[in-house]
Structures are given as structure tokens and as C-alpha cells.
NUPAKE-170995 format. One record per residue: residue number from 1; x, y, z of N, C-alpha, C in turn; residue in one letter. Coordinates in nm, 2 decimals, decimal comma, always signed. Example, Ala and Ser with C-alpha at 12.3 -4.5 7.8 and 13.67 -1.06 7.14 Angstrom:
2
1|+1,32|-0,57|+0,78|+1,23|-0,45|+0,78|+1,32|-0,33|+0,78|A
2|+1,28|-0,22|+0,71|+1,37|-0,11|+0,71|+1,29|+0,00|+0,79|S
// end
This chain:
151
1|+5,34|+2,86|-6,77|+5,48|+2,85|-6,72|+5,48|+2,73|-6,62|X
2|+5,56|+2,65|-6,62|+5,56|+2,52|-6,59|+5,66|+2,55|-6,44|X
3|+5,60|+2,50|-6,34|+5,70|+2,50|-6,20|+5,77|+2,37|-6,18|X
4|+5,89|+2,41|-6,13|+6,01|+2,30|-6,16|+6,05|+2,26|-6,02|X
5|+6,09|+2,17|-5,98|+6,11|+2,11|-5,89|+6,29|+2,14|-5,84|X
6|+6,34|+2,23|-5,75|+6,48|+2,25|-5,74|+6,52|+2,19|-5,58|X
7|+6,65|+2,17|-5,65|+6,72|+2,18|-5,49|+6,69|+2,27|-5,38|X
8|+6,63|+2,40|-5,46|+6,68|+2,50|-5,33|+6,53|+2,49|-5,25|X
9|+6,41|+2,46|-5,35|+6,27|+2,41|-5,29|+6,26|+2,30|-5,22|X
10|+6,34|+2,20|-5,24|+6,34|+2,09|-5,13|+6,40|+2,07|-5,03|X
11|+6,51|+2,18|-5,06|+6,58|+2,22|-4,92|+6,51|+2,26|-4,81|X
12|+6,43|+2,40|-4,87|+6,36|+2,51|-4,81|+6,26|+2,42|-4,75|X
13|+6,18|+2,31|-4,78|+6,12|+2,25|-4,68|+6,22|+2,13|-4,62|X
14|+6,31|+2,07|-4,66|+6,35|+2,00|-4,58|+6,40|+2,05|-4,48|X
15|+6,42|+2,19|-4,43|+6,48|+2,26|-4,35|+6,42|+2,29|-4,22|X
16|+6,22|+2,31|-4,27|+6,11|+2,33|-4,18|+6,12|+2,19|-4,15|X
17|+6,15|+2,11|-4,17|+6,11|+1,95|-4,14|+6,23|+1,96|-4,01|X
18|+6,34|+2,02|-3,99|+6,47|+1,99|-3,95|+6,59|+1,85|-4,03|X
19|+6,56|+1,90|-4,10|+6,69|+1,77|-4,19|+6,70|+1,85|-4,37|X
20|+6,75|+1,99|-4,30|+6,79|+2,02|-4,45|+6,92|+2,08|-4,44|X
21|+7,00|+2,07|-4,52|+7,13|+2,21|-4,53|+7,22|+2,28|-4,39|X
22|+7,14|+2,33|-4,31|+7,14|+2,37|-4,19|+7,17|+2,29|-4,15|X
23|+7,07|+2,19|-4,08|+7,09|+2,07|-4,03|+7,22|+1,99|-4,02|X
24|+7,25|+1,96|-4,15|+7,30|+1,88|-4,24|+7,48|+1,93|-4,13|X
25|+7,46|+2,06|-4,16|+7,59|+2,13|-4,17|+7,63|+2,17|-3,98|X
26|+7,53|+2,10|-3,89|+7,50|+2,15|-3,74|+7,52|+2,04|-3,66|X
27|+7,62|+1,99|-3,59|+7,54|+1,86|-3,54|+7,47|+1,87|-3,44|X
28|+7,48|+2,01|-3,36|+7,37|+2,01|-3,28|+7,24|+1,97|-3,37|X
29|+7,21|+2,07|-3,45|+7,06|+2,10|-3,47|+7,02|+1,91|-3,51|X
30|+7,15|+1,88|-3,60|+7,04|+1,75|-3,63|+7,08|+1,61|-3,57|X
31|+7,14|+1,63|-3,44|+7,06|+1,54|-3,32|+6,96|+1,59|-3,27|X
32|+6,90|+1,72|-3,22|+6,80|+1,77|-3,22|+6,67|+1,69|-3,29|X
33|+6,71|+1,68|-3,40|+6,60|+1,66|-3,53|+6,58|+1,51|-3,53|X
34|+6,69|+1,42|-3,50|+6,66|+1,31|-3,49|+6,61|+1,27|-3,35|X
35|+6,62|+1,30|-3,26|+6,57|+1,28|-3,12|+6,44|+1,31|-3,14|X
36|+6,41|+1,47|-3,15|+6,24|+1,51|-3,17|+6,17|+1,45|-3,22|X
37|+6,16|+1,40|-3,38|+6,12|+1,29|-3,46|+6,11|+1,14|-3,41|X
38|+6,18|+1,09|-3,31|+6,18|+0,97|-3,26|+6,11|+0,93|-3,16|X
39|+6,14|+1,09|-3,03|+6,08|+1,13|-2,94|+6,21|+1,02|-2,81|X
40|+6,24|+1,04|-2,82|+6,39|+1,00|-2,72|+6,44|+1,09|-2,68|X
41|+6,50|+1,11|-2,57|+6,60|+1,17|-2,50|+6,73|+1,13|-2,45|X
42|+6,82|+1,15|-2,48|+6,98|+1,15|-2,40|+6,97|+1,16|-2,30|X
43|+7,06|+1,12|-2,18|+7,11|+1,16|-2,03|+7,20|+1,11|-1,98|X
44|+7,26|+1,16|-1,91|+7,40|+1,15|-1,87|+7,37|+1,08|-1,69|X
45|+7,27|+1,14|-1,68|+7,20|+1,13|-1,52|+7,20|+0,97|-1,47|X
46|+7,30|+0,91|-1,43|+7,27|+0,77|-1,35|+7,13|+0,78|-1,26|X
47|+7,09|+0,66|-1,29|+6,97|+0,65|-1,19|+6,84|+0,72|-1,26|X
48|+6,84|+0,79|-1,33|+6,73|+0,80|-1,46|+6,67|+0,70|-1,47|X
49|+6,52|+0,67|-1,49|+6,44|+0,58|-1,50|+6,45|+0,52|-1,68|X
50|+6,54|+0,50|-1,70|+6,62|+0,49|-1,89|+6,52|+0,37|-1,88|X
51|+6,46|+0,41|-2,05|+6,42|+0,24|-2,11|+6,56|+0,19|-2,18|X
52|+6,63|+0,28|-2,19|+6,80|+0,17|-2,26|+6,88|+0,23|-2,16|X
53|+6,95|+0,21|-2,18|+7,13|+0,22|-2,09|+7,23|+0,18|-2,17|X
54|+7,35|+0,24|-2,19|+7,45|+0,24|-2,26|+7,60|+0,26|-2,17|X
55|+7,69|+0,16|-2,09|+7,77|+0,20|-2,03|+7,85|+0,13|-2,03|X
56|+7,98|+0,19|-2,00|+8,08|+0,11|-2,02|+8,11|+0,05|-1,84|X
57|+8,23|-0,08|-1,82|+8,22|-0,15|-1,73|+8,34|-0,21|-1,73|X
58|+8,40|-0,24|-1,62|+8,53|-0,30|-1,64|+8,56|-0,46|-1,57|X
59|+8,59|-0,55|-1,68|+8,61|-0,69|-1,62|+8,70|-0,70|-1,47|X
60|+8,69|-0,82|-1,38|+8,77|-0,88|-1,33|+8,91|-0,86|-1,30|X
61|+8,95|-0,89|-1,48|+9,09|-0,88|-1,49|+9,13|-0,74|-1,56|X
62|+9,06|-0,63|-1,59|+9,08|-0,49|-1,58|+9,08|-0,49|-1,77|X
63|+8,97|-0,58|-1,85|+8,94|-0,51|-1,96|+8,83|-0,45|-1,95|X
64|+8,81|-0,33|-2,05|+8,68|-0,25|-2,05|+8,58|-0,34|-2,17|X
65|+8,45|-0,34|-2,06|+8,31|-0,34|-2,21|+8,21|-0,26|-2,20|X
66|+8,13|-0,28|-2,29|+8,06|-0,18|-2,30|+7,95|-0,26|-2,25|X
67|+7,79|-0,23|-2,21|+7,67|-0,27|-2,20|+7,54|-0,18|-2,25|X
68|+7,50|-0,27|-2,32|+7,39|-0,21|-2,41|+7,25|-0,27|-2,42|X
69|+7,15|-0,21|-2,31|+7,07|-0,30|-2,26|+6,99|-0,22|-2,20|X
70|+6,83|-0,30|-2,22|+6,71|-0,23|-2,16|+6,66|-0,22|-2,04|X
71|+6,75|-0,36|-1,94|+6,73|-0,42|-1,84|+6,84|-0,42|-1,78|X
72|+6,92|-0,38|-1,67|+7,03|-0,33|-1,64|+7,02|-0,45|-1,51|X
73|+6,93|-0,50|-1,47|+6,89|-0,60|-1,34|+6,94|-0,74|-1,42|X
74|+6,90|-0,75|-1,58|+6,84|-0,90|-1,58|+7,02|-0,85|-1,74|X
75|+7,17|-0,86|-1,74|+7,22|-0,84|-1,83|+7,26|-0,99|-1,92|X
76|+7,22|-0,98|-2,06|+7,25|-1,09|-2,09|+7,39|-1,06|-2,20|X
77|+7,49|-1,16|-2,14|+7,61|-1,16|-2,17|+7,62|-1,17|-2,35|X
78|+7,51|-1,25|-2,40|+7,58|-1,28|-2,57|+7,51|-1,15|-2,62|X
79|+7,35|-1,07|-2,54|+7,33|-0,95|-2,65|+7,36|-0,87|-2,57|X
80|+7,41|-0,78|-2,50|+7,40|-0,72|-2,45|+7,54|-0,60|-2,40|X
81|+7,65|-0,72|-2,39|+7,75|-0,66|-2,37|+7,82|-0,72|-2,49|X
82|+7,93|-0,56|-2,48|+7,98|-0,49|-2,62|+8,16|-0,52|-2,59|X
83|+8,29|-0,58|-2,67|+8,39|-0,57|-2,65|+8,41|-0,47|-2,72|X
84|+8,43|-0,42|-2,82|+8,41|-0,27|-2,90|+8,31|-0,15|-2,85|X
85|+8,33|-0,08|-2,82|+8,23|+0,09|-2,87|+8,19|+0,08|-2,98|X
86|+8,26|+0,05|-3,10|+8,24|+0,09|-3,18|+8,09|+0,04|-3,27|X
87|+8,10|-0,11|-3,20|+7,93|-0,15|-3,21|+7,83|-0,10|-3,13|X
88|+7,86|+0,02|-3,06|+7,72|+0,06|-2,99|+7,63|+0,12|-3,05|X
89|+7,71|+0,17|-3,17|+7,65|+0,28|-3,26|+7,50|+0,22|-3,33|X
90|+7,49|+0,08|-3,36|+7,40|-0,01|-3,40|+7,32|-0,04|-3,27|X
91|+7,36|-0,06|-3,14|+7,24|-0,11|-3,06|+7,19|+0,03|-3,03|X
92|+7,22|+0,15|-3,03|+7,20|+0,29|-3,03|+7,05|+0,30|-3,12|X
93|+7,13|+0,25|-3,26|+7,03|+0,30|-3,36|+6,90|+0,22|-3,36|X
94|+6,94|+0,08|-3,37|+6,81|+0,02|-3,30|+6,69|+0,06|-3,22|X
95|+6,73|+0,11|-3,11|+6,67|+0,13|-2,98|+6,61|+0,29|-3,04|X
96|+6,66|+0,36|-3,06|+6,55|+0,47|-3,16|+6,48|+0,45|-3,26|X
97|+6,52|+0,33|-3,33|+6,43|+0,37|-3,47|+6,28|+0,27|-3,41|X
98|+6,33|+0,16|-3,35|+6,20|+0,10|-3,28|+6,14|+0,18|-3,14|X
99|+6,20|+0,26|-3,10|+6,09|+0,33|-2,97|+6,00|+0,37|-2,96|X
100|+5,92|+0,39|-2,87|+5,77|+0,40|-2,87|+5,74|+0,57|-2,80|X
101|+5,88|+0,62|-2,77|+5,86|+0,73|-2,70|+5,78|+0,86|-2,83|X
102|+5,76|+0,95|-2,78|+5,71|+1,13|-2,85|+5,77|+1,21|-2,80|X
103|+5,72|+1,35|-2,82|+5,77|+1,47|-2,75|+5,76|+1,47|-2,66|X
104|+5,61|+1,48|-2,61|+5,61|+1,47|-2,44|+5,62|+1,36|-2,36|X
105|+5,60|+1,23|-2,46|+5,63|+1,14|-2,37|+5,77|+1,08|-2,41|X
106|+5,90|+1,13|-2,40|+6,00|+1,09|-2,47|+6,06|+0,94|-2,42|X
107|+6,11|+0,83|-2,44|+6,24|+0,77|-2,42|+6,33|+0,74|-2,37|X
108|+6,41|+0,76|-2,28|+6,49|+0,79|-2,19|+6,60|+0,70|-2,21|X
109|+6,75|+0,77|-2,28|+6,85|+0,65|-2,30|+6,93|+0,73|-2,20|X
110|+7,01|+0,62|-2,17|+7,10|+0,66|-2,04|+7,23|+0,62|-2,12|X
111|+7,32|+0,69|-2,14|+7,45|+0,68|-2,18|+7,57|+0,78|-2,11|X
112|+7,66|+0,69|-2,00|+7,77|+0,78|-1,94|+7,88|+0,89|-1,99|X
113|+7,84|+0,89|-2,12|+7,91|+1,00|-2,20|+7,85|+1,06|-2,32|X
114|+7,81|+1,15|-2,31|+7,73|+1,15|-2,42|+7,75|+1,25|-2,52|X
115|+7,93|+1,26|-2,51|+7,99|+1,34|-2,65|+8,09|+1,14|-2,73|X
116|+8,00|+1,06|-2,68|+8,06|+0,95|-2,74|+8,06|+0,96|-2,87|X
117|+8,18|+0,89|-2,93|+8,17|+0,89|-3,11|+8,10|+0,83|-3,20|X
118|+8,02|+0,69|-3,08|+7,87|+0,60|-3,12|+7,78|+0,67|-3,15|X
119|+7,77|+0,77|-3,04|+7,62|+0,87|-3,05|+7,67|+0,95|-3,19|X
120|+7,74|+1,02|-3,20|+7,77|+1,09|-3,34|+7,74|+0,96|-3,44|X
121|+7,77|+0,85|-3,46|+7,77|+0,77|-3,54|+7,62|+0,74|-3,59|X
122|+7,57|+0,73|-3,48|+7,40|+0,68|-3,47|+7,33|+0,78|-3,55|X
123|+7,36|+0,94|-3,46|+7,27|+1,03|-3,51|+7,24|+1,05|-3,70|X
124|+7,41|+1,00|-3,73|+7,42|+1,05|-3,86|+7,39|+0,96|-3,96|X
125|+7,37|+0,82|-3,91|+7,32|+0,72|-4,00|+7,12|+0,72|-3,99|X
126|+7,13|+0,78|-3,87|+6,91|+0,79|-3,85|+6,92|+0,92|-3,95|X
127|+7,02|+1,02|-3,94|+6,98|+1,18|-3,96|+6,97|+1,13|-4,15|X
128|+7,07|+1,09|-4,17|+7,08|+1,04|-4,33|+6,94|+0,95|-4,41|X
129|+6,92|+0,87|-4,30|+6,78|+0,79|-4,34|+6,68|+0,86|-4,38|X
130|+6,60|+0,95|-4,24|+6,51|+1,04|-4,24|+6,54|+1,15|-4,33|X
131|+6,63|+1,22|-4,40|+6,63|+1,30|-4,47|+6,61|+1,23|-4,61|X
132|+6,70|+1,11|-4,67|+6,66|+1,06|-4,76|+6,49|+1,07|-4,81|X
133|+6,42|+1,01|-4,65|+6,26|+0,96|-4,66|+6,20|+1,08|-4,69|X
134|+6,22|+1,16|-4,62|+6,19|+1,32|-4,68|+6,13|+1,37|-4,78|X
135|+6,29|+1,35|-4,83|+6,34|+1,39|-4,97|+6,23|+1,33|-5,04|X
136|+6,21|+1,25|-5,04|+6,10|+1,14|-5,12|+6,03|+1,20|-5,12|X
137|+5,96|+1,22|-5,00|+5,84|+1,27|-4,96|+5,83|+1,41|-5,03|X
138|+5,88|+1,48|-5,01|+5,87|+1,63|-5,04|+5,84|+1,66|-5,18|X
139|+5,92|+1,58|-5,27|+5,92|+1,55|-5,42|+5,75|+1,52|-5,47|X
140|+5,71|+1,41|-5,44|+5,57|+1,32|-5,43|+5,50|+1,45|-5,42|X
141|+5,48|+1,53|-5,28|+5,44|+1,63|-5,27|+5,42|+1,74|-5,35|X
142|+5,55|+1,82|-5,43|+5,54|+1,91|-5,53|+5,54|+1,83|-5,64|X
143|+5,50|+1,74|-5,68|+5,48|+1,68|-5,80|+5,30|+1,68|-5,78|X
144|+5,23|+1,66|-5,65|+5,11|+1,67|-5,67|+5,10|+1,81|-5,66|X
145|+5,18|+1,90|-5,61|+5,12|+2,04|-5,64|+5,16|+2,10|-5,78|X
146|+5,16|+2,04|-5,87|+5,24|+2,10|-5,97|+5,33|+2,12|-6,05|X
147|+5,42|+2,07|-5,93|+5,57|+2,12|-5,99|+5,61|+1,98|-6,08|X
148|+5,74|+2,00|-6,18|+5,75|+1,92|-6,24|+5,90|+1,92|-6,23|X
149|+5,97|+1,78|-6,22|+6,09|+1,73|-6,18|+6,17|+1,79|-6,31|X
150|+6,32|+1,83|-6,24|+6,42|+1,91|-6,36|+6,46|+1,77|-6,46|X
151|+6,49|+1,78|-6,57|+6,56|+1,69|-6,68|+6,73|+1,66|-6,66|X
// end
């Protein structure tokens, strides 16, 4: 009898991994899953020792920007600061997928709000990647154990 490779098996570990179904369907759980995996942390806490910082700031003449930056002492005007939010979501995603943080030693991003619609944006474009990569993975895996992919 030949074992078959299902959705509900790939789920069932994508789920131990944190990026299956559950996940999928939680946004707690899978910022959770994308943070743990990266080894970063959120904070709201000014004055946090952040290797990023994400905040907003208001010009001179009373327009809002954003700033998106590692070095909050040294800000450089053409990378750093944001006329849209809506591009934070990319200096966001950046700054996690390249970090060097873990579990214990996590990351530290500083962002003044952190029910922002960037961070939702970020989480779901990393959460989408890493499950894809998974997915892959998981498959490779019951294919060496065995199982054999459905037709």
C-alpha cells in the first residue's frame, strides 16, 4: 500500500512548524511564528535599546513622515525617511528577513504603534514566504520517507 502525500499531512506538520491552517487563520499566532523564526521582537517602549526604529515625525511646516532606520543619531534623509506608511511595510520586511537576532537573543524593533497596518502587511508577506519554504520542505521530506505525491 503506497502512502500519499495530502494536504491534511502537510498541514499537520506545517502547523508544528507554526505556519499551517491555524496560523494561517490567527494573526496573532502567525506574527508569533514569524518573529520566533527570525528571532526579533516588537516594542512600543521608547528608549528601548532597538537595532531598528520605525516612527512617525512631523515636519516644520506640519506634514507627517515616517522614519525607518537603524541609527536614530546619524538619519539619512533619501533612505531613511518615509512620505507614505505605506512603504514601511518593505523597510519592516527587510530589517527581519536580514537580522541576526534568535530566541534568546532577539532583535529589538521599535515601532510607536504597533497595531500599524505596515506591521500586518510585513508579517503576511514573511508569514506567506516561510510557509511556502516549508511547504517545500515538508514535501522533499515525505517523499524521502515514503510517501508519494497525489496525481
Amino acid at each position: 500500500m503506497n502512502k500519499i502525500i495530502t494536504e491534511e499531512l502537510i498541514n499537520e506538520r506545517l502547523e508544528a512548524k507554526g505556519f499551517g491552517e491555524k496560523q494561517i487563520n490567527d494573526e496573532e499566532l502567525a506574527r508569533k511564528a514569524v518573529l520566533k523564526y527570525y528571532g526579533v521582537e516588537l516594542t512600543n517602549t521608547y528608549g528601548s535599546k532597538a537595532d531598528f526604529n520605525i516612527y512617525e515625525e512631523s515636519t516644520v511646516d506640519g506634514y507627517t513622515i515616517w522614519i525607518a532606520t537603524h541609527n536614530t543619531a546619524n538619519i539619512s534623509i533619501s533612505e531613511d525617511v518615509h512620505y507614505y506608511d505605506g512603504d514601511l511595510n518593505s523597510a519592516l520586511v527587510d530589517f527581519i528577513k536580514y537580522s541576526n537576532g534568535d530566541e534568546d537573543f532577539p532583535e529589538i524593533v521599535y515601532v510607536d504603534d504597533l497595531s500599524a497596518s505596515f506591521i500586518d502587511y510585513a508579517i503576511e508577506e514573511l508569514f506567506t514566504e516561510l510557509a511556502e519554504k516549508f511547504e517545500e520542505e515538508i514535501t522533499n521530506e515525505l517523499i524521502d520517507e515514503g510517501y508519494e505525491e497525489q496525481d
